[in-house]
TIVO-2410 file (N, C-alpha, C; in nm, 3 decimals):
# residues 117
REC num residu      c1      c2      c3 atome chaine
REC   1      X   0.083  -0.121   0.000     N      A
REC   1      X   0.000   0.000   0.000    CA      A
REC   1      X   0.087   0.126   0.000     C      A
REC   2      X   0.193   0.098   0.089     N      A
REC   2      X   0.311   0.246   0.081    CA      A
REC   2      X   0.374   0.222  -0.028     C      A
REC   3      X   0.383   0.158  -0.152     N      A
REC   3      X   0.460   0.162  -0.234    CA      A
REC   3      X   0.342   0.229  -0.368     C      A
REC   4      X   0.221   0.204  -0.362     N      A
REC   4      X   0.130   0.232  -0.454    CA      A
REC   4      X   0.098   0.362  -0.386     C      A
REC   5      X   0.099   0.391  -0.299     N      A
REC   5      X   0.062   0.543  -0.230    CA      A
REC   5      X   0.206   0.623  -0.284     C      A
REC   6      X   0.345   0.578  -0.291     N      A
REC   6      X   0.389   0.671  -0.348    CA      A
REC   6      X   0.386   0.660  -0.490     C      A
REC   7      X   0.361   0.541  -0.574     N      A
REC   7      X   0.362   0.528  -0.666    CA      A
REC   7      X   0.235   0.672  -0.733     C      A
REC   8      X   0.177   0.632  -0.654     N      A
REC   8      X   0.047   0.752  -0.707    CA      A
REC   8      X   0.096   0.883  -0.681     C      A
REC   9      X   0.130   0.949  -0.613     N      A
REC   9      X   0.237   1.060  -0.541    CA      A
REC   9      X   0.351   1.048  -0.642     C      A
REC  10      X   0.422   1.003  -0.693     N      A
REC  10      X   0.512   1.012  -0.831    CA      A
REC  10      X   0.454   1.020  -0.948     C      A
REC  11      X   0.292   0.981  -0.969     N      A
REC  11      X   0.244   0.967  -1.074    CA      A
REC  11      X   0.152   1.091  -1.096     C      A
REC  12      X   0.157   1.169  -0.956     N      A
REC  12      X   0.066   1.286  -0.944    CA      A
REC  12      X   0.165   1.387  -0.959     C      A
REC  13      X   0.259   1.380  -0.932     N      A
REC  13      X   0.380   1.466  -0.944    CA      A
REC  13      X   0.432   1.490  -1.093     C      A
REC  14      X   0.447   1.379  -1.181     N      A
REC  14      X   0.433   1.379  -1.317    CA      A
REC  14      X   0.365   1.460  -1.397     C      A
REC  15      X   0.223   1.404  -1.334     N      A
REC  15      X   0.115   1.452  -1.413    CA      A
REC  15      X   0.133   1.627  -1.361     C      A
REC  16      X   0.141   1.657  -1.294     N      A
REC  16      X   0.158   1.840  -1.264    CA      A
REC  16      X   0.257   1.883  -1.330     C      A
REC  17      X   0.377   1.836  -1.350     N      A
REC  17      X   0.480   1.856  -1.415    CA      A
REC  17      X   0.424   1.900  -1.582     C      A
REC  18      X   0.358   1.778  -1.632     N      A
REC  18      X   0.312   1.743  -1.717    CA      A
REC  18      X   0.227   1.884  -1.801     C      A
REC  19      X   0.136   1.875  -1.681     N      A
REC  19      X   0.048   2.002  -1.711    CA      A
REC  19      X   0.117   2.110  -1.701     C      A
REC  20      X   0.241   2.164  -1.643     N      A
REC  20      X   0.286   2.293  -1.625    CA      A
REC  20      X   0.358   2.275  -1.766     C      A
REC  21      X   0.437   2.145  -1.787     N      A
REC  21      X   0.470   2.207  -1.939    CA      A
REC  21      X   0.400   2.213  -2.041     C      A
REC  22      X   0.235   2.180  -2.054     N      A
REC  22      X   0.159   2.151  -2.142    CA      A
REC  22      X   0.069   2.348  -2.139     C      A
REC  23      X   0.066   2.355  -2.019     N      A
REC  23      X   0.067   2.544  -1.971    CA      A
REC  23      X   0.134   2.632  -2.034     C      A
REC  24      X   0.255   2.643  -2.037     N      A
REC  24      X   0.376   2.672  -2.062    CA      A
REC  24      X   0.399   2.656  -2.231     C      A
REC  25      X   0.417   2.540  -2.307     N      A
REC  25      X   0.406   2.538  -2.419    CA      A
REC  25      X   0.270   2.561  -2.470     C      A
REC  26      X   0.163   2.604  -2.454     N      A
REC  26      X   0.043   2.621  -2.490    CA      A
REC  26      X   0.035   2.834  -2.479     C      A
REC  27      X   0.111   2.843  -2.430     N      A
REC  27      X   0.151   2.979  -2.389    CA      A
REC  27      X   0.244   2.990  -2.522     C      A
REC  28      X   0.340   2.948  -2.521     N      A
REC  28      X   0.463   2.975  -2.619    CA      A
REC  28      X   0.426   2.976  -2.787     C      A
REC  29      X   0.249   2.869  -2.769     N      A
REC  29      X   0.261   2.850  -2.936    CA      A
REC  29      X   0.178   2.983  -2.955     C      A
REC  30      X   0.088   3.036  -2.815     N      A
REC  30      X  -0.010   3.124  -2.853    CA      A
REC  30      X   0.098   3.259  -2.876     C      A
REC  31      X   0.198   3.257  -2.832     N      A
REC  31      X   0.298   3.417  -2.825    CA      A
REC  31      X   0.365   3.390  -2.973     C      A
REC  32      X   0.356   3.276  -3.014     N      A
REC  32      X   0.424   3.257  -3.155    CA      A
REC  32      X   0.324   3.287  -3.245     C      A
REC  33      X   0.206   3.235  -3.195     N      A
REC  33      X   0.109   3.235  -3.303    CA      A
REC  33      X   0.099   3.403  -3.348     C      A
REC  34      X   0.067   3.445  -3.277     N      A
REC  34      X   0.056   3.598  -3.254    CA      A
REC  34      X   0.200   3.689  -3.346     C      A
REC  35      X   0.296   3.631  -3.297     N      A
REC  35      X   0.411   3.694  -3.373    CA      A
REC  35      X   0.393   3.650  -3.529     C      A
REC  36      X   0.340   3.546  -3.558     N      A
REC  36      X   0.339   3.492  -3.695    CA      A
REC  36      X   0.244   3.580  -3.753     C      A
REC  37      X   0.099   3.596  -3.672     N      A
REC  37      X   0.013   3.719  -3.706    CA      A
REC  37      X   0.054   3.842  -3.749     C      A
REC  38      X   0.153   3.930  -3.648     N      A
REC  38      X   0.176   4.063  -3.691    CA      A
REC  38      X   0.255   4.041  -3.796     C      A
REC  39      X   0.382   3.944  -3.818     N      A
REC  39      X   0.432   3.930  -3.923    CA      A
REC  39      X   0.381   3.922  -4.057     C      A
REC  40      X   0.289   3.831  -4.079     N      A
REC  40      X   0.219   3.865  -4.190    CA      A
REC  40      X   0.163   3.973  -4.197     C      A
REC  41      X   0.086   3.996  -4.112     N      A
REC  41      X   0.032   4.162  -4.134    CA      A
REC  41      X   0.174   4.266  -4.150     C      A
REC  42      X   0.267   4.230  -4.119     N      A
REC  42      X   0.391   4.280  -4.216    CA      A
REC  42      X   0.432   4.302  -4.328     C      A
REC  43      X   0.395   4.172  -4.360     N      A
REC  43      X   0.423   4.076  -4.469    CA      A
REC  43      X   0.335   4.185  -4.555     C      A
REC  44      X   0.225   4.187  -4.546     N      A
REC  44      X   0.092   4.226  -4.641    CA      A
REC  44      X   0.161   4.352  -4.658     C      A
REC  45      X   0.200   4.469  -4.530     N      A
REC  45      X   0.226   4.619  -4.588    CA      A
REC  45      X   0.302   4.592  -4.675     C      A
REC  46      X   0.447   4.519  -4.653     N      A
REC  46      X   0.535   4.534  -4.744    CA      A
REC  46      X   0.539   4.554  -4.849     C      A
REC  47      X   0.401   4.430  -4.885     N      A
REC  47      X   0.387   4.380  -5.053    CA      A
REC  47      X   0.280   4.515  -5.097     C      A
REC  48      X   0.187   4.604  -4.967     N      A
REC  48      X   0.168   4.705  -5.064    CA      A
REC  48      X   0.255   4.762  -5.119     C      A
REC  49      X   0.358   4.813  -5.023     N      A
REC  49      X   0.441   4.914  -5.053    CA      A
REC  49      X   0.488   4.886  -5.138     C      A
REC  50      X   0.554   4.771  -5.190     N      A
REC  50      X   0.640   4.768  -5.325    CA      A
REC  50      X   0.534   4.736  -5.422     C      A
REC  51      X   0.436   4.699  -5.427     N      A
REC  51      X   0.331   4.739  -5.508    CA      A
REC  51      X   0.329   4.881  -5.554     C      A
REC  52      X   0.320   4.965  -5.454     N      A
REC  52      X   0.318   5.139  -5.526    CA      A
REC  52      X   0.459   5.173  -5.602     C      A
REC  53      X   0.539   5.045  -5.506     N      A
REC  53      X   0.649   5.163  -5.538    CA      A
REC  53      X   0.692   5.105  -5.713     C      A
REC  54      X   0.643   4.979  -5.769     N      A
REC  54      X   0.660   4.934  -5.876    CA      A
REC  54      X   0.585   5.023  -5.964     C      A
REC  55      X   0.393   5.054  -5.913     N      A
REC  55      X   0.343   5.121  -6.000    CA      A
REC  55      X   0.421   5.270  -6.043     C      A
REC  56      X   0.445   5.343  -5.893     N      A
REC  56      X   0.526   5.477  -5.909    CA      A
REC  56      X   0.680   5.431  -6.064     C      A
REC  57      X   0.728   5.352  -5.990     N      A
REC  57      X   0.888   5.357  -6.114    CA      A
REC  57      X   0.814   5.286  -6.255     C      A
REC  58      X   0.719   5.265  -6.239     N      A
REC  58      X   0.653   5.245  -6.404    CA      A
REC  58      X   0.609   5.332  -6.439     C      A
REC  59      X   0.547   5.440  -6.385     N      A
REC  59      X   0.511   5.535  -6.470    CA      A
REC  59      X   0.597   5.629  -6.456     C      A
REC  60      X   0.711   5.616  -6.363     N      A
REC  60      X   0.834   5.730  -6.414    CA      A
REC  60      X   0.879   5.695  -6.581     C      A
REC  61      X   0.905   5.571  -6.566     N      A
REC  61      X   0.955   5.513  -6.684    CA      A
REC  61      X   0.903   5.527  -6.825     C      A
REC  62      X   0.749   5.528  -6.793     N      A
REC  62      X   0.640   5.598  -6.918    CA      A
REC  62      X   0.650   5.768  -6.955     C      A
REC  63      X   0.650   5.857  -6.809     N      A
REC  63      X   0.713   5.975  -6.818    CA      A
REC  63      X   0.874   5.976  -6.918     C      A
REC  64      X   0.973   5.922  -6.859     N      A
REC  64      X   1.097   5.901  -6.930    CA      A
REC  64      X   1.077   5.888  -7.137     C      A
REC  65      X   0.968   5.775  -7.106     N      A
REC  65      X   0.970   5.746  -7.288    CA      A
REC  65      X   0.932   5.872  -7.356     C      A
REC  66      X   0.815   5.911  -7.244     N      A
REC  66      X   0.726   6.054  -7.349    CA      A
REC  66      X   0.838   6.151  -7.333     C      A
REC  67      X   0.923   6.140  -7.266     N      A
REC  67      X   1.036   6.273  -7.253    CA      A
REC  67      X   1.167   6.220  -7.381     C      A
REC  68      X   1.197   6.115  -7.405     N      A
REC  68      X   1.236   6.056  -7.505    CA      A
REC  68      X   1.204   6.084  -7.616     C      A
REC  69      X   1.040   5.982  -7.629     N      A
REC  69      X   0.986   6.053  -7.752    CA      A
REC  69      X   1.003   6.199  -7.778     C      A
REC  70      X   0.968   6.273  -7.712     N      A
REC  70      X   0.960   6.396  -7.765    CA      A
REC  70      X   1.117   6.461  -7.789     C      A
REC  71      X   1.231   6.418  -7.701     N      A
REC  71      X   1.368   6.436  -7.762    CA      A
REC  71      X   1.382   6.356  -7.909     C      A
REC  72      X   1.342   6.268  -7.961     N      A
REC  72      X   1.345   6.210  -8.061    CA      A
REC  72      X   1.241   6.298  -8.167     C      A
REC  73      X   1.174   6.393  -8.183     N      A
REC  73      X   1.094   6.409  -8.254    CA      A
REC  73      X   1.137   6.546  -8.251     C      A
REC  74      X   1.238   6.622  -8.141     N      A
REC  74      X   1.287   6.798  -8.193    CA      A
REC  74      X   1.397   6.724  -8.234     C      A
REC  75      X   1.500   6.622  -8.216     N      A
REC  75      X   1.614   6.642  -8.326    CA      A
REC  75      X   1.575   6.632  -8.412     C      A
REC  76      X   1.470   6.514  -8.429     N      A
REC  76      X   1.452   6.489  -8.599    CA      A
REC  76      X   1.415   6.612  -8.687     C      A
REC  77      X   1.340   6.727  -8.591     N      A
REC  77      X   1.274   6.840  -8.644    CA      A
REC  77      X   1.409   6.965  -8.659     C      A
REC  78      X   1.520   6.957  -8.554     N      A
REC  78      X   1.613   6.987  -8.538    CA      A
REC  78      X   1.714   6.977  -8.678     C      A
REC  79      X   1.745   6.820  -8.746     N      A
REC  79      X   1.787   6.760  -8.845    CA      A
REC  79      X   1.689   6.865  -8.985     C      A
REC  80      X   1.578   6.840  -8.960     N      A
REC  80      X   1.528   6.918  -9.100    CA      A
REC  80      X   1.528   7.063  -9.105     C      A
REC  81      X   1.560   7.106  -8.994     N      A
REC  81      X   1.568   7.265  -8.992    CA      A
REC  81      X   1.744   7.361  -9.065     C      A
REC  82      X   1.843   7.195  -8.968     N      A
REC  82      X   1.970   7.233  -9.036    CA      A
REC  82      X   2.009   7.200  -9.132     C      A
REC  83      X   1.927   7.069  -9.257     N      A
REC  83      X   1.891   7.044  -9.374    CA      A
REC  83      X   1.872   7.196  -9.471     C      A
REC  84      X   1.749   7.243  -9.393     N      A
REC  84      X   1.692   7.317  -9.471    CA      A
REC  84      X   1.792   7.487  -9.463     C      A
REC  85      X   1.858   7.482  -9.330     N      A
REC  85      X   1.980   7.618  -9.365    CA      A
REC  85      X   2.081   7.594  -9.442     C      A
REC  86      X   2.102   7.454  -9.456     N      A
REC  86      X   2.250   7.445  -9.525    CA      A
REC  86      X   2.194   7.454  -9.649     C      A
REC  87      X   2.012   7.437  -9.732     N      A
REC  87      X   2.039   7.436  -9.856    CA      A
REC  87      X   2.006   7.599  -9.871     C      A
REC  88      X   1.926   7.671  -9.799     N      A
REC  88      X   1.894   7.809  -9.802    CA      A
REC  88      X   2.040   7.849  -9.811     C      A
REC  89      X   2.167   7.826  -9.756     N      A
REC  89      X   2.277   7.902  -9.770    CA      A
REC  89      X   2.378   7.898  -9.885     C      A
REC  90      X   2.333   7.765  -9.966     N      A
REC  90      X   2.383   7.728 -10.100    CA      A
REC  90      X   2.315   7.798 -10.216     C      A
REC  91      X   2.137   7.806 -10.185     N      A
REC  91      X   2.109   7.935 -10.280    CA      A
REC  91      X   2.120   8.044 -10.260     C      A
REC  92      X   2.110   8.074 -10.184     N      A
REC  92      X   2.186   8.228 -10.083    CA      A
REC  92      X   2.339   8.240 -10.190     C      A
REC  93      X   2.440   8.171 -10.152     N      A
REC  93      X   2.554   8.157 -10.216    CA      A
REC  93      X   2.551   8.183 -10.368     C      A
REC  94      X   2.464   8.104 -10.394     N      A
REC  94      X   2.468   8.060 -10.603    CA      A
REC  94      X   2.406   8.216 -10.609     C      A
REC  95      X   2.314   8.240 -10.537     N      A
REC  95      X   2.205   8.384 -10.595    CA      A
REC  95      X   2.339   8.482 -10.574     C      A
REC  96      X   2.373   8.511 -10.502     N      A
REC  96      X   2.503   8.592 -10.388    CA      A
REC  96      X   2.606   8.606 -10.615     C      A
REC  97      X   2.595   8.499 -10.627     N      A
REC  97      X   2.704   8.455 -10.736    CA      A
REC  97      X   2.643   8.526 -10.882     C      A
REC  98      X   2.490   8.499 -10.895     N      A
REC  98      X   2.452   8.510 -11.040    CA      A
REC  98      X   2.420   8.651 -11.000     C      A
REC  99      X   2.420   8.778 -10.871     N      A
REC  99      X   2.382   8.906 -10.851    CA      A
REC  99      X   2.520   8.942 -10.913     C      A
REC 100      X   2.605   8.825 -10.870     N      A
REC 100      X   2.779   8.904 -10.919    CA      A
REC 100      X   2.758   8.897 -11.013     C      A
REC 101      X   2.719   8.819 -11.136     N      A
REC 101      X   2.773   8.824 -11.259    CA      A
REC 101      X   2.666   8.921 -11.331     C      A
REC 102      X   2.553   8.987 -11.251     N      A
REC 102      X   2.475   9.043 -11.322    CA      A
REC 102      X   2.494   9.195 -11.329     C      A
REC 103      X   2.583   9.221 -11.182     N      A
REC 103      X   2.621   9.365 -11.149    CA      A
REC 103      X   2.747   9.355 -11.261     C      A
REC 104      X   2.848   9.297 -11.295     N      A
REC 104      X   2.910   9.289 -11.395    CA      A
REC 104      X   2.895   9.286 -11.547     C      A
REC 105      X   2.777   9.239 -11.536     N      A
REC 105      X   2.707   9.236 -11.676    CA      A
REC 105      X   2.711   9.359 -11.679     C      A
REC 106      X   2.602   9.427 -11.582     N      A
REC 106      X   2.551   9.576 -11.577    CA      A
REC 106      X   2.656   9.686 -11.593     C      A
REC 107      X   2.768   9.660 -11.552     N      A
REC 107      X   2.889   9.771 -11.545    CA      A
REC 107      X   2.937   9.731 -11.675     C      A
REC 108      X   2.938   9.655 -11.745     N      A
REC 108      X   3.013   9.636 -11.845    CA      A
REC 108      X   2.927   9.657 -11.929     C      A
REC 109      X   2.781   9.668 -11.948     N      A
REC 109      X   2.708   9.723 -12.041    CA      A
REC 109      X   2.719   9.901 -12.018     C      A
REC 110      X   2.669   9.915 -11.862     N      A
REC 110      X   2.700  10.078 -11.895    CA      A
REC 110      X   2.823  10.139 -11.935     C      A
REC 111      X   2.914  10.078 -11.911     N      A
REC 111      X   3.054  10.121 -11.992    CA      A
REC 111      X   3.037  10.119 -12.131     C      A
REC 112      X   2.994  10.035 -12.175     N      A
REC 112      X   2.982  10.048 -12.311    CA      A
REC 112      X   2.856  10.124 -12.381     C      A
REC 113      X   2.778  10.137 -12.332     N      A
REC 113      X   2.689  10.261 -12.366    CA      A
REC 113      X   2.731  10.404 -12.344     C      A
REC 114      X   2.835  10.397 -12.256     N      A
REC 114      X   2.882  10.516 -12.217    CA      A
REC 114      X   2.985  10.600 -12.328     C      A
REC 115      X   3.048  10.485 -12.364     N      A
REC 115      X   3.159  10.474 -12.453    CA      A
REC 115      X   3.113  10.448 -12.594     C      A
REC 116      X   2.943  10.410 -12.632     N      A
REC 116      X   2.916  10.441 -12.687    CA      A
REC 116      X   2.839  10.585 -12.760     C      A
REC 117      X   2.819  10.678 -12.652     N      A
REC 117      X   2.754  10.794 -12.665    CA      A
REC 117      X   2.843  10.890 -12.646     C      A
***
């Protein structure tokens, strides 16, 4: 009887043991659980944030093209403008040339009308 009386008294002692670590780890999964909670709710801002911040650098990047495009469309306009001085300055030049040979014409006719009268 004293050996089953402590046997029960070791087996009651267990069992409290038992339950304090079943207390104890039942505590630990709920403080984890909880940390796993805010974490995801971490988790979630994060993925807004780089959500905006992808939409934001995509439409910098759309800004960038239209700022592109439109550098691409004054050189090209740029290109036909200095097209169009270099040929304005070649008839400029040739005209510049046939005024010479006409003021020469002209002096060399009034000389000779002169020299004819």
């Amino acid at each position: 009887l004293a050996v089953t009386a402590a046997g029960r008294e070791s087996a009651e002692a267990l069992l409290a043991k038992t339950r304090s670590e079943l207390v104890s780890t039942t505590q630990g999964l709920k403080r984890s659980s909880a940390a796993l909670e805010a974490s995801q709710a971490d988790l979630a801002e994060a993925k807004i944030a780089l959500d905006k911040s992808k939409d934001a650098a995509t439409e910098l990047l759309r800004q960038r093209l239209g700022y592109h495009s439109e550098v691409v469309l004054w050189t090209d306009k740029a290109t036909e403008l200095e097209d169009e001085l270099a040929s304005t300055a070649a008839a400029r030049k040739s005209a510049e040339a046939a005024l010479a040979k006409l003021e020469a014409r002209l002096r060399s006719t009034t000389q000779d009308l002169k020299q004819s009268s």
